[in-house]
N, C-alpha and C positions, 0 to 999 in steps of 0.2 A: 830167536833169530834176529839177526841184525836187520835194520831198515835200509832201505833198497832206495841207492841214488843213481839217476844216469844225466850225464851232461845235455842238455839240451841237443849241441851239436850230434849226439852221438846219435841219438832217436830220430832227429831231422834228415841223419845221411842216409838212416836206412829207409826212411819215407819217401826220400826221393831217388834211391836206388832203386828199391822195389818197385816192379812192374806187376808180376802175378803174384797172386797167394792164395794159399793150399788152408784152405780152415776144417781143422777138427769140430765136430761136435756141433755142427751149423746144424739151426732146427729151422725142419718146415713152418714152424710156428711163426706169424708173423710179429706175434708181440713179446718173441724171445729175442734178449738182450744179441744173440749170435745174428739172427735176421735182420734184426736193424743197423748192426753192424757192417753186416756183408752187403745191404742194399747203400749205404752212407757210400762203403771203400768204392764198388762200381761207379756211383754218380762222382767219384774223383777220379775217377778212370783204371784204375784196377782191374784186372781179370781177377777176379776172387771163386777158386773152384773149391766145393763143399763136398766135406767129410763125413760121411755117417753112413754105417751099415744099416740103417732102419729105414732109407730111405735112396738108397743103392740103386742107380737102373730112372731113378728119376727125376726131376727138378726141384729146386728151389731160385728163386727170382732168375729164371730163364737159363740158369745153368746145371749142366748136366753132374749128380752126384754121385761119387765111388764112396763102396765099402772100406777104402783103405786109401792111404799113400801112395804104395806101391802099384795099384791101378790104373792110375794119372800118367793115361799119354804124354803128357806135357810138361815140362820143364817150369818150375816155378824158384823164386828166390827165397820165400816166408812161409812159414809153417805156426800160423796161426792158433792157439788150442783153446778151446773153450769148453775145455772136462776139467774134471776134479786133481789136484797138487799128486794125489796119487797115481790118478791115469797119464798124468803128465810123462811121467817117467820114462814110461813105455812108448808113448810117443814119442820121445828125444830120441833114445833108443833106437828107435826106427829112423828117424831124420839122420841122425848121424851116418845109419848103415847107407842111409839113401841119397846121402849130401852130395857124392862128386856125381852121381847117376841123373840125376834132378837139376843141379847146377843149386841147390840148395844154402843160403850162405846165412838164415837168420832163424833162429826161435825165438816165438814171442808168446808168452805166458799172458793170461788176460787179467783179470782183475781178478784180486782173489786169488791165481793160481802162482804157485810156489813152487819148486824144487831145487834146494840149491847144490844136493851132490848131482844130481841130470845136469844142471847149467855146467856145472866142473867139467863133465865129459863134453859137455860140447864143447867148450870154449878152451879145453883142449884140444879137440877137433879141429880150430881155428875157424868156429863158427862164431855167431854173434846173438848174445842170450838178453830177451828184455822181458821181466818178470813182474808179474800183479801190476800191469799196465794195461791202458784200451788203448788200441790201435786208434781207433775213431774219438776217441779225446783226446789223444797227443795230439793226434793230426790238425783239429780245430785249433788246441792251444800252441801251434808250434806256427801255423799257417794263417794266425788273425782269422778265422771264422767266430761271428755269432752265432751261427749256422751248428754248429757242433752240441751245443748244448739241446738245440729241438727248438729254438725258441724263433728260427726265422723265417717269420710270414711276410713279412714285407711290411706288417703292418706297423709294430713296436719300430721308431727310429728315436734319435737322439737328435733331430732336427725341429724345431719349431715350426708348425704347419702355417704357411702363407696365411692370411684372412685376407677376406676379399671385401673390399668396399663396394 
């Protein structure tokens, strides 16, 4: 497989188009890379509504979670996935079926996750495919955050502290 470039721009527009996003495979788990993900996109103002049948019917960081896509009262732009290049597929599959229904206009594969005949049918679809990327690292490196990488407490600056006489 070829290595996977996208223009800055391209990643930026859909960061700040995007209002809601539909995350596959979100764990109740607090120290799964998906949880700290999805609590990062909220404290930036995102609705981020959580996917998973194992946990269907109840919450993760105070939002309500569907078995499926197709469940989701709600209207969202992004379809987040955090399964396997395999399970991917299947889920595009569905985005695509669900895209004008949903208002649906972006896939975004996470780190790690691949498919490049699925991205083909979407962006046939005239949707928009970004692959083996984090949302929540673009975001930091696109938006000047140190904050993106976990490291800001306040306390670490790049200023020399006053001394007091």
């Amino acid at each position: 497989m070829s290595e996977l470039h996208y223009k800055d721009s391209f990643i930026r527009k859909i960061l700040i188009e995007t209002k809601a996003i539909a995350m596959v495979g979100c764990s109740a788990n607090w120290n799964r890379p998906s949880n700290f993900a999805m609590k990062y996109l909220q404290g930036k103002g995102y609705h981020v509504i959580p996917v998973n049948p194992r946990y269907a019917g109840k919450e993760i960081n105070g939002e309500q979670v569907y078995a499926d896509l197709a469940d989701i009262p709600v209207s969202f732009e992004m379809v987040d996935i955090f399964r396997s290049s395999e399970a991917a597929e299947m889920v595009t599959d569905q985005v695509i079926e669900l895209a004008s229904e949903k208002k649906i206009s972006v896939i975004w594969m996470q780190l790690g996750v691949r498919h490049d005949e699925a991205a083909q049918r979407a962006e046939a679809a005239k949707m928009s495919v970004v692959m083996d990327r984090c949302v929540k690292i673009e975001y930091g490196r696109l938006f000047g955050e140190l904050g993106w990488s976990g490291v800001n407490s306040g306390i670490i600056s790049s200023k020399r502290p006053k001394v007091r006489v």
